[in-house]
C-alpha positions as CSV (number, residue, x, y, z in Angstrom):
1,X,0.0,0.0,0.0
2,X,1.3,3.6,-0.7
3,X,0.6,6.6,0.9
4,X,1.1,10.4,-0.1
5,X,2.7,12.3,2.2
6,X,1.9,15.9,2.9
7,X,4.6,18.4,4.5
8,X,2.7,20.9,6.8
9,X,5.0,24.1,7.9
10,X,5.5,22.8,11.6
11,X,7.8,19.8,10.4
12,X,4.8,17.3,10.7
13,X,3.3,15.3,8.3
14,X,-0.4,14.4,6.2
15,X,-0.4,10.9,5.1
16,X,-3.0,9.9,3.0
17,X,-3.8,6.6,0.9
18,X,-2.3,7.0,-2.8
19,X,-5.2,7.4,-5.4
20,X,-4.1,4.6,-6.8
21,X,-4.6,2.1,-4.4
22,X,-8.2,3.5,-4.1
23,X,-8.5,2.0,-7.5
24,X,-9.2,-1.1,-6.1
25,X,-11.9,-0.1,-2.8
26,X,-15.5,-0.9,-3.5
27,X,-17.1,2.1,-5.9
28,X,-18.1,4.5,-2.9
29,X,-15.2,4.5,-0.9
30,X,-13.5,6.9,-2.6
31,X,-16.4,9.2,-2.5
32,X,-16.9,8.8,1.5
33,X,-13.1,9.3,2.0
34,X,-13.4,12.3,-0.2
35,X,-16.1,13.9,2.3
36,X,-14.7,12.7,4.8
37,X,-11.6,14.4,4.6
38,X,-13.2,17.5,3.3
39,X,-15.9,18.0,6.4
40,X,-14.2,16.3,9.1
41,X,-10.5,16.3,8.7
42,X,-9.2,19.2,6.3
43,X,-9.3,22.0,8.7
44,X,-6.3,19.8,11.2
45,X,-4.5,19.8,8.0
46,X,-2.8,23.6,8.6
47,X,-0.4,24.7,5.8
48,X,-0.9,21.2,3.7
49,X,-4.6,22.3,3.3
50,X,-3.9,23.5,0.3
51,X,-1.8,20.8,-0.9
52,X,-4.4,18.1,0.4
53,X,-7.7,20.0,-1.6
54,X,-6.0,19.6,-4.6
55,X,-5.1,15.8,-4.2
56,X,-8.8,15.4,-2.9
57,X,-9.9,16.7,-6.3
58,X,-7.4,14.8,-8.6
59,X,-9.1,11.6,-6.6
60,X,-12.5,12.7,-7.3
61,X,-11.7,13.5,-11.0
62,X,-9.5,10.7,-11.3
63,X,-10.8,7.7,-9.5
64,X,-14.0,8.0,-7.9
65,X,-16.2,10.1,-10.4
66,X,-14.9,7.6,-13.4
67,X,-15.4,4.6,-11.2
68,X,-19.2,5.6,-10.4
69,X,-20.1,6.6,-13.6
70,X,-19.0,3.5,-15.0
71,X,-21.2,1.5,-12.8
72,X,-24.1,3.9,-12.3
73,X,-24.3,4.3,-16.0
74,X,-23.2,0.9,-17.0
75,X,-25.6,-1.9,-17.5
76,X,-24.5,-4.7,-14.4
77,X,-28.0,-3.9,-12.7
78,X,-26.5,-6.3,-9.9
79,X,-23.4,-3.7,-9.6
80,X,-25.6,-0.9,-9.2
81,X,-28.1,-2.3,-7.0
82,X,-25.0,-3.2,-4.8
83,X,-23.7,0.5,-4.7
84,X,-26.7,2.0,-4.3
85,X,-27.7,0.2,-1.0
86,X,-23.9,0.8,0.0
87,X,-24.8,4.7,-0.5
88,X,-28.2,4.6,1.0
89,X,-27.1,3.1,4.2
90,X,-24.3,5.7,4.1
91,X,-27.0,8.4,3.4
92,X,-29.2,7.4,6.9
93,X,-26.0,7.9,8.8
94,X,-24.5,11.2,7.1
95,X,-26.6,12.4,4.0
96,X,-23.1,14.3,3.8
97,X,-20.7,11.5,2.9
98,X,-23.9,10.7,0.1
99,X,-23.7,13.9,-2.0
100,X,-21.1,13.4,-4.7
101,X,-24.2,10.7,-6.1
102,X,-27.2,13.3,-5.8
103,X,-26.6,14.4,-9.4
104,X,-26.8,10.6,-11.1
105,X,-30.2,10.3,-8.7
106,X,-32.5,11.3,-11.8
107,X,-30.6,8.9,-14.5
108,X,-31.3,6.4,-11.9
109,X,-35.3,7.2,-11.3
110,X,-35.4,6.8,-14.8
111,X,-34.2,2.9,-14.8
112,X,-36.5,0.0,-15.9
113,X,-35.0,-2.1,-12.6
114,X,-37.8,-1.6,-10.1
115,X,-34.9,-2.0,-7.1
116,X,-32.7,0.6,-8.6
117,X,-35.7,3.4,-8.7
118,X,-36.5,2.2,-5.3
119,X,-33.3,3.0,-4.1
120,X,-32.5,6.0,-5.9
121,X,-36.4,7.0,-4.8
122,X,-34.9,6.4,-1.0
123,X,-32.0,8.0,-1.2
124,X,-33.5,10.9,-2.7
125,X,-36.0,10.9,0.1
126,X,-33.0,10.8,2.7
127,X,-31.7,14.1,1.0
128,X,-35.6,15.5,1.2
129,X,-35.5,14.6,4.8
130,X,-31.5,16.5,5.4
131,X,-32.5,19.4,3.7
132,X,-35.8,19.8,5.6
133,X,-34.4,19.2,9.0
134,X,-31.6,21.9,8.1
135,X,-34.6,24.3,6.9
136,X,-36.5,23.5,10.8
137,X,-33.0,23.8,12.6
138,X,-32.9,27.2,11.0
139,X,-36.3,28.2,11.5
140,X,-36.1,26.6,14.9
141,X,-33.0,29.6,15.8
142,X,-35.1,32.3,14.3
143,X,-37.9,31.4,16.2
144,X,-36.0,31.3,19.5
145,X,-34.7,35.1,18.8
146,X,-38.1,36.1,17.8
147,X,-39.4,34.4,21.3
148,X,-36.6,36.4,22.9
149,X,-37.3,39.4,21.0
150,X,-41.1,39.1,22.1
151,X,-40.3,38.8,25.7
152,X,-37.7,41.7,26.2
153,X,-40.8,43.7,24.1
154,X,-39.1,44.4,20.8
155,X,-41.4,42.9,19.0
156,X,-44.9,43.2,19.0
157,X,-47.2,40.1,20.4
158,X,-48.6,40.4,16.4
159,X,-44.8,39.8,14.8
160,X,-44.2,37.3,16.9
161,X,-47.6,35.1,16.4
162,X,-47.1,35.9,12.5
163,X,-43.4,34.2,12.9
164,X,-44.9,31.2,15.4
165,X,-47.2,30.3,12.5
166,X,-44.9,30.4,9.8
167,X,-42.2,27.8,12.0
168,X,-45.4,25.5,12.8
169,X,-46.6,25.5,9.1
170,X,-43.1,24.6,8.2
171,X,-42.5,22.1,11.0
172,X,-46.0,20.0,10.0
């Protein structure tokens, strides 16, 4: 196994897998190491940052976007049916480490294989769900400065009933 190595400014180093071994991971690995990297590791990466981004993207135009294609659009409905429960199980736990597929979701509605469309129907569903429990988190902030607002008198009691209806519309 080889490993790139990454030279950050305090004398320590960033080892990561070498693309080229990542040739051989199942189809979605790439992609989840991709994200992972990106939302949970790049920042502890200090002057390599930089360095590591661009490595990220040679892997995703390199290895993993070519690999997933090439199933995703290929014909082996028993290869795709096997990625796409791979990436739906990966979507419950972080709809995150899912979103380099959400683009090839709509080729994949369109398939004859009634278990493809009902995974690419449930992973799209799983991105539904993400982006509406961002929407309520949000909402859910406002409405707790609006409350706050309200109590300290800032607001009138009609502002704050007008925003209270608009966060309960959106929450059913």
């Amino acid at each position: 196994m080889d490993i790139r190595i990454f030279k950050k400014s305090d004398g320590r180093v960033v080892q990561l897998i070498d693309k080229e071994d990542m040739k051989e991971w199942p189809i979605e690995l790439p992609l989840i190491f991709i994200e992972y990297i990106r939302t949970k590791q790049l920042d502890n990466y200090g002057s390599a940052k930089k360095e590591v981004e661009v490595y990220l993207d040679e892997i995703m135009t390199e290895v993993a976007i070519p690999r997933l294609v090439s199933v995703l659009e290929g014909n082996d409905n028993e290869k795709i049916i096997l990625a796409l429960n791979r990436i739906e199980e990966i979507s419950k736990k972080d709809i995150e480490m899912a979103k380099p597929i959400k683009k090839y979701l709509n080729y994949l509605l369109e398939k004859n294989d009634k278990q493809i469309v009902k995974l690419a129907q449930a992973i799209s569903k799983n991105f539904v769900n993400a982006e509406r429990k961002k929407e309520l988190a949000e909402k859910r902030k406002s409405m707790r400065e609006k409350e706050n607002l309200f109590l300290e008198g800032k607001i009138s009691g009609e502002e704050y009933a007008k925003a209270r209806k608009e966060y309960l519309t959106l929450k059913e």
